[in-house]
N, C-alpha and C positions, 0 to 999 in steps of 0.2 A: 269143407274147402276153406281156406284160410285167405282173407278180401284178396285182391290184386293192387301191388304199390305199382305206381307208374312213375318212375323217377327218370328226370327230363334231364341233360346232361347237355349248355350249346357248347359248339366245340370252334374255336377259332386261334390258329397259331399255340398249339400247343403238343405239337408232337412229343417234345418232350418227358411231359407230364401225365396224356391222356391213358397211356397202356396202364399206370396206378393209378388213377382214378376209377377208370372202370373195371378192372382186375375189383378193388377193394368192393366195386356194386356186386358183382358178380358172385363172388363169396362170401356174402353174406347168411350166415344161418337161414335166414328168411328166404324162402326160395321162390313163393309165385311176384315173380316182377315182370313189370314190364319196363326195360333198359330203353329209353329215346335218347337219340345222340345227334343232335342238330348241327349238321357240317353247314358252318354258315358263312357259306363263301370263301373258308381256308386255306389260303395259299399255299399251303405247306403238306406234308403228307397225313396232316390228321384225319383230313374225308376219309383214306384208301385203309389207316388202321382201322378205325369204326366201321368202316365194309366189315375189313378180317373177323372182327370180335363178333359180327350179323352170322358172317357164315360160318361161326365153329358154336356158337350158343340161339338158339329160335326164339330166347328172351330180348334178344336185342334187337332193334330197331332203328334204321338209319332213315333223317330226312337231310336232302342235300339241297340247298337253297342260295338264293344271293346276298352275298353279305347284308345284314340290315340293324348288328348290334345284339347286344345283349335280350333288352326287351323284345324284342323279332323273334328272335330264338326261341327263348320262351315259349311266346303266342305261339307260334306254331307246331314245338311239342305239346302245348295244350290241347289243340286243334287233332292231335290223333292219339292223345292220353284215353286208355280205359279202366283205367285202375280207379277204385275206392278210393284212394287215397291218393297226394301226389307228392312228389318230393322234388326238391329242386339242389340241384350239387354244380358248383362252379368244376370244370375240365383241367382245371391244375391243384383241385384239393381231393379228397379221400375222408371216408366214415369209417371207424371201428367195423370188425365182423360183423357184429349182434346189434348193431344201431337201430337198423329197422324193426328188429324182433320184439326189443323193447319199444319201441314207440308204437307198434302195431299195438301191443299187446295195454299199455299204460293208455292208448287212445278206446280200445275199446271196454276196458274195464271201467274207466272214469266216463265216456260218450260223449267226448270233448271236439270241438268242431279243429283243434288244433293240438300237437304237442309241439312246445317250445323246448328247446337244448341248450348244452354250453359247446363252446367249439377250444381249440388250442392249437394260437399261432407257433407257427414254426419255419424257419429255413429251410429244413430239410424236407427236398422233395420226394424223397424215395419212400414208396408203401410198405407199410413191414404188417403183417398180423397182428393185430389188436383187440380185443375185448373188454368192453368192458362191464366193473365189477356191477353188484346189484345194490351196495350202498350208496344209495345217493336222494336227497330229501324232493319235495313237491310241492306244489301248489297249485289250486283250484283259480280262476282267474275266471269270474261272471260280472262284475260290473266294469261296463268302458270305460268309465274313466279309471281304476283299477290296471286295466290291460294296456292304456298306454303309456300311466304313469313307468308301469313295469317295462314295454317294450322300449321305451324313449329315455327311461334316465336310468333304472335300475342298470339295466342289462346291456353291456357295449353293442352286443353283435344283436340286440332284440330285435332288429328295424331287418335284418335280412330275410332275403327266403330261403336261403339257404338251412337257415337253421330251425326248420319248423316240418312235422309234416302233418298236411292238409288236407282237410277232408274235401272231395271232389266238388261238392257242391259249394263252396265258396268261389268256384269260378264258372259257375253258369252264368255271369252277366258280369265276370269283370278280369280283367287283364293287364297287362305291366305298360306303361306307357311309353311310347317307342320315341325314340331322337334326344331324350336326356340320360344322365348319369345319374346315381342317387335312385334307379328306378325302384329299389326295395323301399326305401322308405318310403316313396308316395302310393305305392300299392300299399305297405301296410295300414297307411293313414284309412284308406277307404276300406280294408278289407276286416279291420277289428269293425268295425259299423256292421256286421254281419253277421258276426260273432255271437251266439248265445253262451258259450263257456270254452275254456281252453285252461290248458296244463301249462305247467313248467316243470319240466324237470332240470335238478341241478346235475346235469351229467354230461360231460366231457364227450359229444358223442362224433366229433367233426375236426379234421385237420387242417387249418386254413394257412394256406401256403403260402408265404410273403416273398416276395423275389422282386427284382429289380422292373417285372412289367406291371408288377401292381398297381392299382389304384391309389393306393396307400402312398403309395412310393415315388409316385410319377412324378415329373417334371412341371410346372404352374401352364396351365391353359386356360385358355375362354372357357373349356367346357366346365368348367369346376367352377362356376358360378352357376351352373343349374341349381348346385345345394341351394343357391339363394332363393330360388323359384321357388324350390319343396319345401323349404322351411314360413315361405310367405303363404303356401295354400295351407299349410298345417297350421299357421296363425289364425287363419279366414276362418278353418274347420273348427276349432278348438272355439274361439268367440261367437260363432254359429249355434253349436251345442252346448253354451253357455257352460264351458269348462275355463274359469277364467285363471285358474290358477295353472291350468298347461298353457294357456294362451302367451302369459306372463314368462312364463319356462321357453316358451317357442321365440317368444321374443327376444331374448339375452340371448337364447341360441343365435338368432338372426344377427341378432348385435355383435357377440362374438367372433362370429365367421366372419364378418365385414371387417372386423379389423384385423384378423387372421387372412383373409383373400389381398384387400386391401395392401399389408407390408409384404406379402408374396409379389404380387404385381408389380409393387417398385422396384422391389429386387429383380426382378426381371424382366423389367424396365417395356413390360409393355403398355404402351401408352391408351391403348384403346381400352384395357380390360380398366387402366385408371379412371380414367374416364367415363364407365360406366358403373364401376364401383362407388364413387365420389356421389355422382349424381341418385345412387340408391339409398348412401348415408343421406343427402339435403331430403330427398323425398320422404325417409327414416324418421329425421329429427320436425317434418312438418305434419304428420303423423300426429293422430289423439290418442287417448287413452294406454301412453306408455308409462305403464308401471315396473317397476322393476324390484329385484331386492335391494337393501342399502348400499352393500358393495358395488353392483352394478348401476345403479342409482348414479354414486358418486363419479364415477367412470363415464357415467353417458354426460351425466351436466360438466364434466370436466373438456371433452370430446366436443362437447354447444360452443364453449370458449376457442379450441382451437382444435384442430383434425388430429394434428400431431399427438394428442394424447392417447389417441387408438395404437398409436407406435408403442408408447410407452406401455399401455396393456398388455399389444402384442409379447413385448421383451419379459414380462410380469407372469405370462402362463409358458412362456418358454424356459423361465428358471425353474418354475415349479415343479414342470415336469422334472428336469434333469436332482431334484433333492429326492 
């Protein structure tokens, strides 16, 4: 008998989207699953489709709950997951057929507490049948600082859960932390701590949907200063485990996004998130032991003389990007 994946699926205002998403779980080569579809609180007719897909296949699984967020979701398909294994899929993306097949099958050959994937953004939210091929390279991942250098800088989407799947027992004592955004990366901060070896495979195995209600994509809110939270515990953790060269890296991340949040804020002229942005830069620059590299270096001491030079930054990685 071939383990049980338990792949958890919240579902909220996505009628659209959810009939491919979970069609593509469903046809997967890989057949012993267990489908959880966390109707979480959804206004919209996503609960009543996720009934339908319960009562035409006995792999699937509805819990129906009060809205409580992403993280909530989660927890609570954990809370009745029995699968070996666990996977986690956002309700407006889609996996290749054979994604699980292989990652079953690469997690049990290698006995890795984890396979990590690549994923491929797209527009297009329509699922079409997909497979993919068998060439694609690998790597073994046993020392933590190895696995975060990989998860945090090598790899865009490393920090998600989406893109990984898990061996059950990494969440007998830990879960996604509810009321902030960024919940993947502070889970993964705590959850490579657990880690005795994990894979990466370089393989395309995930469809991440971008559309206009994306994260990616949103409109500037309060809540998108949480990143600031998770990137200050991953500083705390990093100089804790006397990894000072990610400490250093978490830091210019930190510094980055503040002048990235920061010229978002002006522009949309809310004055409170100013205000609490500003007062995290003075708090920032009163801060010991900030090393940087020389670029950034020159940028922070430039930033000590006057604020305005975080604008200038800001304008400095927005050309870049567009070359």
């Amino acid at each position: 008998m071939k383990p049980l994946v338990s792949i958890i699926v919240p579902v909220y205002n996505v009628e659209k989207y959810i009939t491919g998403c979970v069609t593509s779980i469903l046809t997967q080569t890989y057949e012993n699953l267990q489908v959880i579809l966390v109707d979480d609180g959804t206004p919209d007719n996503s609960g009543k489709i996720c009934d339908d897909f319960a009562e035409k296949d006995s792999r699937v699984l509805v819990v129906h709950k009060e809205n409580g967020g992403l993280s909530s979701a989660r927890n609570a398909g954990l809370d009745v997951a029995k699968g070996e294994y666990i996977m986690f899929i956002d309700s407006d993306d889609y996996i290749v057929d054979n994604a699980v097949e292989i990652l079953v099958s690469a997690c049990e050959r290698y006995n890795t507490d984890f396979v990590q994937f690549d994923t491929i953004h797209t527009t297009n939210p329509e699922y079409s049948s997909c497979h993919a091929g068998e060439d694609y390279g690998m790597e073994i991942l046993t020392d933590l600082r190895q696995m975060y250098w990989k998860m945090y800088k090598t790899l865009g989407p490393g920090v998600s859960a989406c893109t990984k799947l898990h061996k059950r027992e990494l969440f007998n004592d830990l879960r996604f932390k509810e009321g902030i955004i960024h919940e993947d990366d502070y889970f993964t901060l705590f959850a490579l701590q657990k880690v005795k070896a994990g894979l990466y495979l370089d393989a395309k195995l995930y469809y991440y949907i971008v559309h206009e209600n994306s994260i990616l994509t949103s409109h500037f809110s309060k809540k998108k200063l949480d990143v600031l939270y998770v990137l200050e515990c991953r500083t705390k953790e990093f100089e804790k485990l006397g990894f000072a060269d990610l400490a250093r890296f978490a830091k210019e991340q930190y510094f980055s996004r503040i002048a990235d949040l920061w010229c978002q804020a002006i522009k949309a002229k809310d004055e409170e998130c100013i205000r609490i942005i500003e007062e995290k830069i003075r708090t920032f620059k009163r801060g010991n032991n900030v090393s940087f590299s020389k670029k950034m270096e020159l940028i922070y001491r430039m930033s000590r003389i006057n604020i305005k030079f975080l604008y200038a930054y800001y304008l400095y990685k927005k050309i870049l990007k567009q070359i």
